[in-house]
VOKOLTI-477284 format. One record per residue (C-alpha): residue number from 1; residue in one letter; z, y, x. Coordinates in steps of 0.02 Angstrom, whole numbers, always signed. Layout:
BEGIN
+------+------+--------+--------+--------+
! resi ! resn !     zz !     yy !     xx !
+------+------+--------+--------+--------+
!  NUM !    a !      Z !      Y !      X !
...
+------+------+--------+--------+--------+
end
This chain:
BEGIN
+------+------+--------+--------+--------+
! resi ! resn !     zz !     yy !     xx !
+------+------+--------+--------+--------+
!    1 !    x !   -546 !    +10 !     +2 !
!    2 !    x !   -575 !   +141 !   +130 !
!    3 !    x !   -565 !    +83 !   +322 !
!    4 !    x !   -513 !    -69 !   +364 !
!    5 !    x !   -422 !    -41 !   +513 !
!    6 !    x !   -289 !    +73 !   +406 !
!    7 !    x !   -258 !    -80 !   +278 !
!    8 !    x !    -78 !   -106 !   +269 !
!    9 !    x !    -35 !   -284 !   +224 !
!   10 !    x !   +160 !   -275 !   +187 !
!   11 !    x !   +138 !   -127 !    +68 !
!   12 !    x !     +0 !   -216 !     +7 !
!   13 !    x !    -17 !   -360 !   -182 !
!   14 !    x !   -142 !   -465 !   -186 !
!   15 !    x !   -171 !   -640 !   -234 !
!   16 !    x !    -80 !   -754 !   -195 !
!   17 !    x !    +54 !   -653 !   -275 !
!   18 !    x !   +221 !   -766 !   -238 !
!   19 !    x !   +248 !   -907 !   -125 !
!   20 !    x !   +309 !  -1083 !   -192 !
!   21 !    x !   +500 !  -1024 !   -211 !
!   22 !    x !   +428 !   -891 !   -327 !
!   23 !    x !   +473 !   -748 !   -209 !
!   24 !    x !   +374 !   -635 !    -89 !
!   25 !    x !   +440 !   -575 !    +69 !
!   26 !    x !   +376 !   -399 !    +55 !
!   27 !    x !   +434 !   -361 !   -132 !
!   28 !    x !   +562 !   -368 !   -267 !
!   29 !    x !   +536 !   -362 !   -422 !
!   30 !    x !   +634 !   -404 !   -580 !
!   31 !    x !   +693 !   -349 !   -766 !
!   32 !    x !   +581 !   -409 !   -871 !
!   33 !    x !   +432 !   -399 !   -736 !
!   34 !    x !   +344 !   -557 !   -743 !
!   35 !    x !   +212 !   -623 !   -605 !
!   36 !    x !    +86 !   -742 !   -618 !
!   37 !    x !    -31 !   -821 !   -477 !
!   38 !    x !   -164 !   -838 !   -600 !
!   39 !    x !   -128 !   -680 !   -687 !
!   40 !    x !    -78 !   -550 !   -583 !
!   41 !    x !   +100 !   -445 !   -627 !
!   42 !    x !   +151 !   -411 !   -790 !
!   43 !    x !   +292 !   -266 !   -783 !
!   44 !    x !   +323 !   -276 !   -986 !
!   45 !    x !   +294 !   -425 !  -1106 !
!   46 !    x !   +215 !   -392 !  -1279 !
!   47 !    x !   +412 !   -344 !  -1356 !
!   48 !    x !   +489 !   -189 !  -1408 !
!   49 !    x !   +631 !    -95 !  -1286 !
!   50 !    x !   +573 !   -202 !  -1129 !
!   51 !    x !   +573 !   -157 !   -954 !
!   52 !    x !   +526 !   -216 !   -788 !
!   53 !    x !   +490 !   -152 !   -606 !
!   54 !    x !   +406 !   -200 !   -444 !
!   55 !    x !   +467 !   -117 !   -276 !
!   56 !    x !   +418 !   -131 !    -93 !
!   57 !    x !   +535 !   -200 !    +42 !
!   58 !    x !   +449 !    -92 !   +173 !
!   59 !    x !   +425 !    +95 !   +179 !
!   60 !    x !   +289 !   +216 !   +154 !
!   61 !    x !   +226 !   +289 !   +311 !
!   62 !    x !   +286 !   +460 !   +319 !
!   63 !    x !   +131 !   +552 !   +374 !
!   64 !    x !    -29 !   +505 !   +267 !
!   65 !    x !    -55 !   +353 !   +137 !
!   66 !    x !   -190 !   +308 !     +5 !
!   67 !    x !   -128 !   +180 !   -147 !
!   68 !    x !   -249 !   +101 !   -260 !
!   69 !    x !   -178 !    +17 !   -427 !
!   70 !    x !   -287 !    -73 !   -543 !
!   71 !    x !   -181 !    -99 !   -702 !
!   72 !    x !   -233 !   -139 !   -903 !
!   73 !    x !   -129 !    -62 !  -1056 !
!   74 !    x !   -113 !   -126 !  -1223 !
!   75 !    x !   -191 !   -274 !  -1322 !
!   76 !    x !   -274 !   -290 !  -1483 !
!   77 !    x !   -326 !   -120 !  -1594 !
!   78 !    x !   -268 !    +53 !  -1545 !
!   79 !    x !    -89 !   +105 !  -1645 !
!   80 !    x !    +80 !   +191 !  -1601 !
!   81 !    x !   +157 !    +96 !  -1473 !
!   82 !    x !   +251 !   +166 !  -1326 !
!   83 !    x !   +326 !   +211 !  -1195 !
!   84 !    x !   +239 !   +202 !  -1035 !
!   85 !    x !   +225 !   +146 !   -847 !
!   86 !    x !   +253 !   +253 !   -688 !
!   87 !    x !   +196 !   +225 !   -491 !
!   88 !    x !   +340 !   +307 !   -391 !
!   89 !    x !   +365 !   +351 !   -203 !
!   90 !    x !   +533 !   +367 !   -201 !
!   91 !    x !   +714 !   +369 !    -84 !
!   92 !    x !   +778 !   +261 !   -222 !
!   93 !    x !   +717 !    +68 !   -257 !
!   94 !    x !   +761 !    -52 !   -377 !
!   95 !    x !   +864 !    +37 !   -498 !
!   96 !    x !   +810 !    +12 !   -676 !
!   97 !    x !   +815 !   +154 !   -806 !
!   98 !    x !   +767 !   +262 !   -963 !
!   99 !    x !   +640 !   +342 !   -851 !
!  100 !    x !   +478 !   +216 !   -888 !
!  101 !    x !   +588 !    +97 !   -838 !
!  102 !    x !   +664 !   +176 !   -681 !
!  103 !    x !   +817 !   +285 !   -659 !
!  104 !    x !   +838 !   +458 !   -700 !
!  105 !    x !   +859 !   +587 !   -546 !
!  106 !    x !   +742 !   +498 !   -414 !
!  107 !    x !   +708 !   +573 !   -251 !
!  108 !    x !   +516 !   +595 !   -228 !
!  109 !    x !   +363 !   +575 !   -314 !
!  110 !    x !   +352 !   +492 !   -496 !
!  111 !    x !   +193 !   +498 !   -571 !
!  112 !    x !   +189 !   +427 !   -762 !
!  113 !    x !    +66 !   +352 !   -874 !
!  114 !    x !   +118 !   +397 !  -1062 !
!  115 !    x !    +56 !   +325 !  -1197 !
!  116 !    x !   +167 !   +414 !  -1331 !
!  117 !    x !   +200 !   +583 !  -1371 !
!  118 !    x !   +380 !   +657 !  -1395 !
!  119 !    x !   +364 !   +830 !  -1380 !
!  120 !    x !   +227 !   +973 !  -1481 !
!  121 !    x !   +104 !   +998 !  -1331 !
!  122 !    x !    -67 !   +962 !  -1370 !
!  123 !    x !   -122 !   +846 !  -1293 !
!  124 !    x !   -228 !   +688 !  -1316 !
!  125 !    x !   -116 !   +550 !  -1273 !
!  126 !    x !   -107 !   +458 !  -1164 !
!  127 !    x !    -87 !   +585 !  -1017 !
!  128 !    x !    -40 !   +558 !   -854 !
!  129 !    x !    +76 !   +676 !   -754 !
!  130 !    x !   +152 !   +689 !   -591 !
!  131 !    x !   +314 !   +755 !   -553 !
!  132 !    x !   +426 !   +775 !   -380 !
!  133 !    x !   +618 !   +731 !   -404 !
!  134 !    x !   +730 !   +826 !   -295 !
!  135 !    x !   +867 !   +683 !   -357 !
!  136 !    x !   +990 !   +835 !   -452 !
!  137 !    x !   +836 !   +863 !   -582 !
!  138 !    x !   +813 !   +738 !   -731 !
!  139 !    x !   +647 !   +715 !   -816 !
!  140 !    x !   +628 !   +819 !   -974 !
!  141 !    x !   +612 !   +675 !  -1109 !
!  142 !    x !   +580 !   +831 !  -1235 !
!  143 !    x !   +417 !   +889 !  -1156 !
!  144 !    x !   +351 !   +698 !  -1087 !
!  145 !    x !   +404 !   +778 !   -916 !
!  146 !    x !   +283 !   +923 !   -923 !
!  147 !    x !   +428 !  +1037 !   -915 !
!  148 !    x !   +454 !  +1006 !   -713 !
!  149 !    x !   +256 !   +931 !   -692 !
!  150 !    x !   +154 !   +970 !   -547 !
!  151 !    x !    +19 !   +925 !   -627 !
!  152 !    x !    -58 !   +827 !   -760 !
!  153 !    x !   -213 !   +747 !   -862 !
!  154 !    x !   -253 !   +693 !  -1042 !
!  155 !    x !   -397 !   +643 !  -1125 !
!  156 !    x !   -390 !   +480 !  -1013 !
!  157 !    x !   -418 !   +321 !  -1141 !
!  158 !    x !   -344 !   +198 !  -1036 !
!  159 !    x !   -272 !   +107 !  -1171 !
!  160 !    x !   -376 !    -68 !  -1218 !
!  161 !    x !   -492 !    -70 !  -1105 !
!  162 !    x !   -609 !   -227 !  -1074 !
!  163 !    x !   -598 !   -180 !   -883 !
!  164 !    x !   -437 !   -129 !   -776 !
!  165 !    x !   -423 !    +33 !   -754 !
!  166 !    x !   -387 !   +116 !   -574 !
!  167 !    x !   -260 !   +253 !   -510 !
!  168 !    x !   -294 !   +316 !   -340 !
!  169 !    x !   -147 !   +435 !   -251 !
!  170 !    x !   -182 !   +512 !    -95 !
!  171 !    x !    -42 !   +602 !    -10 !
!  172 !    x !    -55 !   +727 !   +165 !
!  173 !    x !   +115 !   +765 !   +229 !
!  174 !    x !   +125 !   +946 !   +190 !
!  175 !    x !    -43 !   +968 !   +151 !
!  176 !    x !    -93 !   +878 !     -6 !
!  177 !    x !    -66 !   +763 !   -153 !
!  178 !    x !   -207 !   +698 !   -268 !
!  179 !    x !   -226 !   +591 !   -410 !
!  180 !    x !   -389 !   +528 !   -472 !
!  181 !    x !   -404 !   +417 !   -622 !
!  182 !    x !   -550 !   +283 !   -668 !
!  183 !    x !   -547 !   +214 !   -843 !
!  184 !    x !   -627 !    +59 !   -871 !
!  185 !    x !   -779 !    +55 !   -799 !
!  186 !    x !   -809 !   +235 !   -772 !
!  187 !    x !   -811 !   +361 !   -625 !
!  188 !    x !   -654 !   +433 !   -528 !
!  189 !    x !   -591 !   +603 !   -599 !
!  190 !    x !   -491 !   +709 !   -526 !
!  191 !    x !   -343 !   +711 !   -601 !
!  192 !    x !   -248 !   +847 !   -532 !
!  193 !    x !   -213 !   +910 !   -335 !
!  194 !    x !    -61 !  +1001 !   -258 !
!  195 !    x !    -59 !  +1053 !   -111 !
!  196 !    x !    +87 !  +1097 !    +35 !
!  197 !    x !   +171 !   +933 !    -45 !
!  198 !    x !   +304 !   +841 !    +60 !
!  199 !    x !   +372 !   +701 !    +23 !
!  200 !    x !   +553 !   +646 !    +99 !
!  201 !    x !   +550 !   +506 !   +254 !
!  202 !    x !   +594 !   +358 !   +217 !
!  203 !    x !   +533 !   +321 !    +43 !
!  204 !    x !   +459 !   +153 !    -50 !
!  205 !    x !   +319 !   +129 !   -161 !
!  206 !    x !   +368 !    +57 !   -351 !
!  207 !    x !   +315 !    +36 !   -521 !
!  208 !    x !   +397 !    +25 !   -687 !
!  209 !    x !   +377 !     +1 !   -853 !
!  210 !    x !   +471 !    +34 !  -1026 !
!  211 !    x !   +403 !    -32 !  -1196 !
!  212 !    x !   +487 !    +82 !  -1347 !
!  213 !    x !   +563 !     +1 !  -1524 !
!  214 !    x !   +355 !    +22 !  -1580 !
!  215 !    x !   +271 !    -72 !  -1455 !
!  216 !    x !   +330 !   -241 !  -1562 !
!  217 !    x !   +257 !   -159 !  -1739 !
!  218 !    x !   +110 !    -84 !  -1704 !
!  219 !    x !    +40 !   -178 !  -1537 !
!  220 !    x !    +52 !   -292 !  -1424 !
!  221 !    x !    +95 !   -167 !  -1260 !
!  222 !    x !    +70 !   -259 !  -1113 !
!  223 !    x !    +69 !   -160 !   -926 !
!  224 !    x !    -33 !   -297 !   -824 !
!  225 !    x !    -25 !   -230 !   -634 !
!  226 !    x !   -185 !   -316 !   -534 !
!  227 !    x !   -189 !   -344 !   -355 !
!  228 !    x !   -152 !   -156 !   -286 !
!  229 !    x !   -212 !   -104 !   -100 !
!  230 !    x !   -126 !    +23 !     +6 !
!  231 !    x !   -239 !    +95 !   +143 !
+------+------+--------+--------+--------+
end
């Protein structure tokens, strides 16, 4: 988890997830999101053209932050499902959309996990790229938001794991932004780095979800967020 002193507990999921009114006082969450005690949070259920989200109440502190999210994708045998999930650090909370759940024409930093393919690149899905949303730019559906990336990664097989999977995002105020990936049980990778990255003030951490009209046909598509740590 990195130093302890530096553990934030507000921007911070863990068990026990919701209190006995089924809310917690430093989230929102909603769509088709659902949250279990037992369980942990489940941003889609196992159904074609669903979406859910998870946002923080408080900000992101403006100079430095580290987030670690543990999170499983998919059930049952590998097939065409889609669409994807996304971690944001964005202006904008709690507005659902086409975008992996999320609106269209955020403010910040979206990074997305997509598990199908809609434009020619080639790449072995499912990739993972990161994008910074000036809030007049849209993401480019047509290129799986390569078009305005920063940065990106295939070749990742975190579909169907046994094991959660882990995304790690360091950000530097105007110095650097990293994203290293563990699959399963396997070692960080680097993902990819930027650097001179900065972020506007003022922005919240979320994440999203968006099943496509496969996900029902082919597989049971499940996003399944575990206890995430922000240090």
């Amino acid at each position: 988890m990195g130093n302890q002193d530096l553990y934030l507990p507000k921007l911070s999921f863990e068990y026990p997830y919701l209190d006995e009114g089924f809310h917690n006082e430093n989230w929102d969450y909603g769509g088709d999101a659902v949250i279990s005690n037992n369980n942990g949070i489940f941003l889609t259920q196992n159904l074609p053209s669903r979406r859910g989200w998870l946002w923080s109440i408080e900000h992101l502190p403006k100079e430095s932050w580290e987030v670690s999210v543990d999170f499983t994708v998919g059930q049952g045998k590998p097939g065409l499902v889609g669409d994807g999930f996304a971690i944001w650090a964005t202006k904008e909370r709690v507005t659902s959309g086409p975008v992996f759940g999320n609106r269209d024409f955020f403010t910040g930093l979206g990074l997305f996990f997509d598990t199908y393919a809609n434009s020619k690149e080639k790449l072995s899905f499912p990739i993972v790229a990161g994008m910074i949303g000036d809030g007049k730019t849209g993401y480019d559906f047509s290129s799986d938001g390569l078009k305005h990336s920063i940065g990106h990664c295939d070749k990742l097989f975190y579909r169907n794991q046994p094991t959660p999977s882990t995304a790690r995002i360091t950000y530097i105020r105007s110095k650097l932004l990293r994203v290293e990936i563990k699959v399963g049980n396997q070692d960080f990778v680097n993902c990819f780095s930027q650097n001179n990255v900065e972020l506007p003030d003022d922005i919240y951490l979320g994440l999203s979800a968006l099943t496509g009209d496969l996900s029902g046909a082919f597989q049971s598509l499940l996003y399944l967020l575990w206890p995430f740590i922000l240090v």
